[in-house]
C-alpha positions in Angstrom: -74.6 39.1 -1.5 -74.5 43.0 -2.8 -76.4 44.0 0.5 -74.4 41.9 2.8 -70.9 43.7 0.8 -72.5 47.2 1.5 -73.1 46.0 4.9 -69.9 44.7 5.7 -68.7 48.1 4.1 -70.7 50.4 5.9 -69.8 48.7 9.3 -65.9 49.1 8.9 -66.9 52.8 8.0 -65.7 52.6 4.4 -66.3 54.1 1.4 -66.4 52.5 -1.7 -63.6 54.6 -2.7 -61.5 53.2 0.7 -62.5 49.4 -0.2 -61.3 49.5 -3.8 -57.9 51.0 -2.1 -57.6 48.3 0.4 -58.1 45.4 -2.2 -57.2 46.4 -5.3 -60.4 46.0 -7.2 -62.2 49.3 -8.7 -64.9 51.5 -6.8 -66.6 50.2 -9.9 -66.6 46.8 -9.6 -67.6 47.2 -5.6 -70.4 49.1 -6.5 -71.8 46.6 -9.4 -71.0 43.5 -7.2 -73.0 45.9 -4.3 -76.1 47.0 -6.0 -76.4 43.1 -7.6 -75.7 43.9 -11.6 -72.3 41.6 -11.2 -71.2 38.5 -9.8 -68.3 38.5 -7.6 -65.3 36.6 -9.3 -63.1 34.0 -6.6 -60.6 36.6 -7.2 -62.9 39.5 -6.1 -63.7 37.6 -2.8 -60.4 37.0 -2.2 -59.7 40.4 -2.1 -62.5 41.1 -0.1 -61.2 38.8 2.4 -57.6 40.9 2.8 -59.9 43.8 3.8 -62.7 42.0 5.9 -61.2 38.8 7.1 -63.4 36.3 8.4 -65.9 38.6 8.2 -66.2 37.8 4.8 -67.9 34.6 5.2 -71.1 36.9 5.9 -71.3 37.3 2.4 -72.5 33.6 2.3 -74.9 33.6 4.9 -78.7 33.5 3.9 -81.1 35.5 5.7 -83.6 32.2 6.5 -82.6 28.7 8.1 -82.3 26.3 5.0 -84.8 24.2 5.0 -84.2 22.4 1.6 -82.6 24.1 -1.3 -83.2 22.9 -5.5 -80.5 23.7 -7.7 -81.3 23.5 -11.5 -79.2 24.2 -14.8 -78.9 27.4 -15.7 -80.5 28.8 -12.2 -76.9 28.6 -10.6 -75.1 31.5 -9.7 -71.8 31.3 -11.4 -68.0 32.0 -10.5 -66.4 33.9 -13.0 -62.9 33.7 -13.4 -60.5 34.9 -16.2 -60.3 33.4 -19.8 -58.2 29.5 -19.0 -59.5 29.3 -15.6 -61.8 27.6 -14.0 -65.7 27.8 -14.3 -67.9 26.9 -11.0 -71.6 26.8 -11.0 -72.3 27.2 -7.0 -74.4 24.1 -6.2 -75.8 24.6 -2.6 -76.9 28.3 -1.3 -75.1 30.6 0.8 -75.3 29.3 3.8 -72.2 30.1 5.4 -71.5 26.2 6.5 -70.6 23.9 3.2 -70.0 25.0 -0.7 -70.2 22.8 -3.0 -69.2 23.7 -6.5 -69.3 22.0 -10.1 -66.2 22.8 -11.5 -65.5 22.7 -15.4 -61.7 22.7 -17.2 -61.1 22.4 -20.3 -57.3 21.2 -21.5 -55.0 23.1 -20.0 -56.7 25.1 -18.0 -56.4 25.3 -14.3 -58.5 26.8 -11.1 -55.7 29.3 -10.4 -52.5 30.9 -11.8 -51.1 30.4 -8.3 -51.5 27.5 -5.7 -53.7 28.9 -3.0 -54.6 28.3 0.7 -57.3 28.6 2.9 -59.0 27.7 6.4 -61.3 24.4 5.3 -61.7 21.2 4.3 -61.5 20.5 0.7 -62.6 17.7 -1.5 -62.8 17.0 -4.9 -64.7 14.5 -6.7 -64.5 13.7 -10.2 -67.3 13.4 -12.7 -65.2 12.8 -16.0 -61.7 13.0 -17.0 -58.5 13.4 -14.5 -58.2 16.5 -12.5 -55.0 16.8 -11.5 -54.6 18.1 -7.6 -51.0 20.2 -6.7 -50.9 19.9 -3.3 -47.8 21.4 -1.8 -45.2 19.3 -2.8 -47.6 16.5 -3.9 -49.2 15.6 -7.5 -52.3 13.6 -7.1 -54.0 12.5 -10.3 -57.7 12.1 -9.6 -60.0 9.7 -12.4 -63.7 9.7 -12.9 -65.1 8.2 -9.4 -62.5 8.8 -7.4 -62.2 11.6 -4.8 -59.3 13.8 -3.1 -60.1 14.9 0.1 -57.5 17.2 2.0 -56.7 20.4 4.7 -57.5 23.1 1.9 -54.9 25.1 4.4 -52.3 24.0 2.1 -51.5 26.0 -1.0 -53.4 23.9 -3.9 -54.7 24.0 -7.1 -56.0 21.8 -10.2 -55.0 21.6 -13.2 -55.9 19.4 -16.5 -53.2 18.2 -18.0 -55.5 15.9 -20.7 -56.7 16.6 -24.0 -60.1 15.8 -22.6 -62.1 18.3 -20.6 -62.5 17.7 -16.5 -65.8 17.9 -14.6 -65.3 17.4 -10.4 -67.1 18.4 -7.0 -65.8 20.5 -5.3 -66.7 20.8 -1.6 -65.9 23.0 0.5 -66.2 23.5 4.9 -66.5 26.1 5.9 -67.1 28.0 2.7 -63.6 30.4 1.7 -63.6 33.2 -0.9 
């Protein structure tokens, strides 16, 4: 992902410097996410996507066709998003054409502080617990088994309003930072 970011970069004729002031995130960061020592955060690639636009969907892409892809335990690359939010192992590789994501929240957390959309399809499909779905105006309350599917366009987020932790799917086409 760092070499498709310094790509990307390099392309739009930016410096690191340039990129940090366009998005809000620190040369830092850029460089560390860049030369492979860090993980990009959701929130990271959502800023990259206010400076590089569809273009950012690059940074999913793998260099060969997928031909089959194993994911084990603790061989995931993981999301990292701030303390109460969130945790996603990424599932499938970067391929650029579906994510799918195992999502963990524990009571009272949620996936954003914010309802948030974006061009895709979106479903979610719970392992244990409820996950609740805001969806615009809409509260859906999603058990073990069941599945929400749903124009990820609209602004959206989950939450867990149990005193159990959550586990859910969460797929993704195409792929959105």
């Amino acid at each position: 992902m760092g070499d498709q970011l310094r790509t990307l970069r390099t392309e739009a004729g930016l410096s690191l410097r340039d990129l940090a002031a366009q998005t809000g995130l620190s040369a830092t960061l850029l460089s560390q996410v860049e030369r492979g020592v860090r993980e990009p955060s959701l929130k990271t690639l959502r800023a990259l996507s206010t400076a590089f636009g569809p273009s950012t969907a690059s940074l999913f892409h793998g260099n060969a066709p997928l031909t089959a892809h194993h994911s084990r335990p603790h061989e995931r690359s993981r999301l990292l998003m701030p303390k109460g939010l969130v945790q996603y192992e990424r599932l499938t590789p970067s391929n650029g054409q579906l994510e799918v994501l195992l999502g963990t929240l524990e009571p009272g957390q949620a996936s954003g502080d914010e309802p948030w959309g974006h061009t895709a399809v979106e479903c979610a499909y719970v392992i244990s617990g409820t996950l609740t779905v805001h969806l615009a105006d809409q509260r859906h309350e999603v058990h073990a088994g069941e599945a929400l599917t749903f124009d990820a366009a609209l602004p959206h987020r989950y939450t867990n309003d149990t005193s159990e932790p959550t586990s859910y799917l969460a797929s993704v086409t195409p792929p959105t930072p």
